[in-house]
C-alpha angles and dihedrals in degrees: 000000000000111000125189103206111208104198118176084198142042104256090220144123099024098237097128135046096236087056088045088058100045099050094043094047081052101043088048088048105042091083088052096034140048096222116198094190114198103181126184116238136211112215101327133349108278125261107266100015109109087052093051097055102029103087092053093048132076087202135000137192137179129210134193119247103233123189119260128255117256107258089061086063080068089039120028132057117256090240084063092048105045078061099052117152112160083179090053093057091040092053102040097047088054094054092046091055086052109032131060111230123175086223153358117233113204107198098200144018087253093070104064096108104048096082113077110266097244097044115156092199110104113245144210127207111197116193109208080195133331106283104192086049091054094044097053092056085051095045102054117113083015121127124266092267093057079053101043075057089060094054100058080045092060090040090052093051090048080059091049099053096034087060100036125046092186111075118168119203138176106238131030093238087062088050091051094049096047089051083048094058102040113016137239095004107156095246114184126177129226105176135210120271144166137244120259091207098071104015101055120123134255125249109243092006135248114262105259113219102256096215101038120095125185138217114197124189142086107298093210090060108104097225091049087050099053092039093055100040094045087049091051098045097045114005101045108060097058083055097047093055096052089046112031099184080055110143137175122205111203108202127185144086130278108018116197118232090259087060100046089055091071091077112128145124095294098032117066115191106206104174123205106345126191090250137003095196089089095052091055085043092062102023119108092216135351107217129206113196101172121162099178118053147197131139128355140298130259092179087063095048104046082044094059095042083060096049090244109152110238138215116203145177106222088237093050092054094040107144102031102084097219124165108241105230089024108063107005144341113278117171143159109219132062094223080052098046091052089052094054088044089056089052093063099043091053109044111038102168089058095039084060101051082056093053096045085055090044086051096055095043081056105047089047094048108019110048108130090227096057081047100058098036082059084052098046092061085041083068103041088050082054100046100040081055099053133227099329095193104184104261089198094065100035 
């Protein structure tokens, strides 16, 4: 199968989840698939890049990003303009009208106009998580023109579906709400994981510190914001008085300046690190407050294939189908998530088990392998079906 791979971002390094996801589905692809990868840039290609995804491309091309012209200010969502690669859609229309592909991939909502309206190549439009949805909790409490935004937003994922039928998302709840909107779309989840090259546990495994929890995520990214800094504000200090030697290691790249004010005693901001395996490995607990949802976790994931107990909001778990109690700690309420938490840090030997039976859930359900082969019939069923444009919203 001959698959041409629209990306609106390098997938490497692997600093961000959304990068994590994008390079494993391709490496996991690339012996089922042949993958032609045309990627947007920033500025230039990073350095590494060509040499990570090569050898699971058969071709690969980079584009700059330009700024858009000033009507699509009027016309277009920030997120697709930000984007923004005039070359690219040069480029990718022309191939189209001169190669034969089984299908078109489109890596992100923003994406959806970049293909010619009247395409015959069947497409996929994968979701990394629901951006509108995303947007709206972050809108909320924002001024009319972070809502005018919105709206071209909403307007953006209605084109999306009135041109693709096949839309792939990370969590089922993401799939349930996109059918709600728009009706009979053919929604199929492929779901985050981890790689067991690198997140497999010890044996017997490494001593994990008793008093240190972790936080893992990109620290620019507006949900992580609000759920470390709320955990922090409100959750942390009645913690921190039951357990004195408490500390919470905040790990992730980019952290914005509200972030970085966290910094105390008992809250380390370490920034991007080489590698965050290390830090689940010795944590006690990595913990996932997130109040505002869509798609699924890697850091979950990568925790429990590690055997590293977890704390979680439900929201913030949403798409893996794990058993609270069982695997891991999920709960609603702050006062609920500092007890669990408690729990954890009182009792180790138990908060192991948990994440042993966690591990194995993971590495039976999660392996990025077992993902994109799950992707990769996603597309021949789609390609074997044709172009499948929503009559409903022609």
């Amino acid at each position: 199968m001959k698959v041409l791979f629209l990306c609106p971002f390098v997938p490497w390094p692997l600093e961000s989840g959304g990068k994590i996801r994008t390079y494993h589905l391709i490496r996991g692809a690339a012996s089922r698939a042949e993958i032609h990868l045309r990627m947007v840039q920033e500025d230039e290609a990073p350095e590494g890049a060509l040499e990570a995804l090569a050898p699971h491309c058969a071709s690969i091309e980079f584009f700059e990003r330009q700024k858009a012209l000033p009507l699509a200010r009027w016309t277009r969502p920030k997120l697709e303009r930000w984007f923004h690669s005039p070359a690219l859609v040069q480029s990718v229309r022309s191939e189209l009208g001169r190669a034969e592909f089984d299908l078109v991939h489109l890596d992100e909502l923003l994406l959806a106009r970049v293909l010619p309206p009247a395409l015959g190549t069947p497409v996929v439009q994968h979701h990394h998580k629901l951006d509108t949805v995303l947007y709206e909790s972050l809108s909320r409490g924002q001024g009319p023109q972070r809502h005018f935004d919105l709206w071209k937003l909403r307007r953006l994922e209605r084109e999306s579906a009135r041109r693709y039928r096949h839309h792939i998302l990370c969590s089922p709840e993401d799939a349930e709400l996109l059918n709600a909107r728009y009706g009979h779309l053919s929604c199929r989840v492929v779901a985050n994981g981890f790689d067991p090259a690198v997140f497999t546990p010890q044996d017997p495994p490494s001593p994990r510190v008793p008093r240190r929890i972790l936080f893992l995520g990109s620290m620019n990214y507006g949900p992580n914001v609000d759920a470390v800094v709320h955990f922090v504000r409100a959750l942390l200090p009645a913690l921190v008085e039951r357990y004195p030697d408490l500390v919470l290691e905040i790990v992730g790249g980019s952290p914005t300046d509200e972030v970085r004010a966290l910094a105390a005693d008992r809250v380390r901001i370490l920034g991007r690190v080489p590698e965050v395996r290390s830090y689940l490995e010795e944590a006690a607990a990595l913990i996932v407050p997130l109040r505002i949802g869509g798609g699924t976790r890697l850091k979950i994931a990568e925790a429990l294939a590690l055997a590293t107990p977890v704390v979680s909001t439900r929201i913030g778990a949403e798409g893996l189908g794990l058993t609270d109690r069982e695997h891991l700690h999920l709960t609603d309420t702050d006062a609920d998530f500092v007890q669990r938490l408690d729990e954890v840090l009182g009792d180790p030997p138990a908060a192991q088990a948990m994440g042993l039976r966690g591990s194995k859930q993971v590495h039976g359900r999660f392996r990025w392998d077992a993902l994109a082969a799950k992707l990769v019939e996603t597309w021949s069923a789609v390609a074997a079906g044709g172009n499948g444009a929503h009559p409903k919203l022609r």
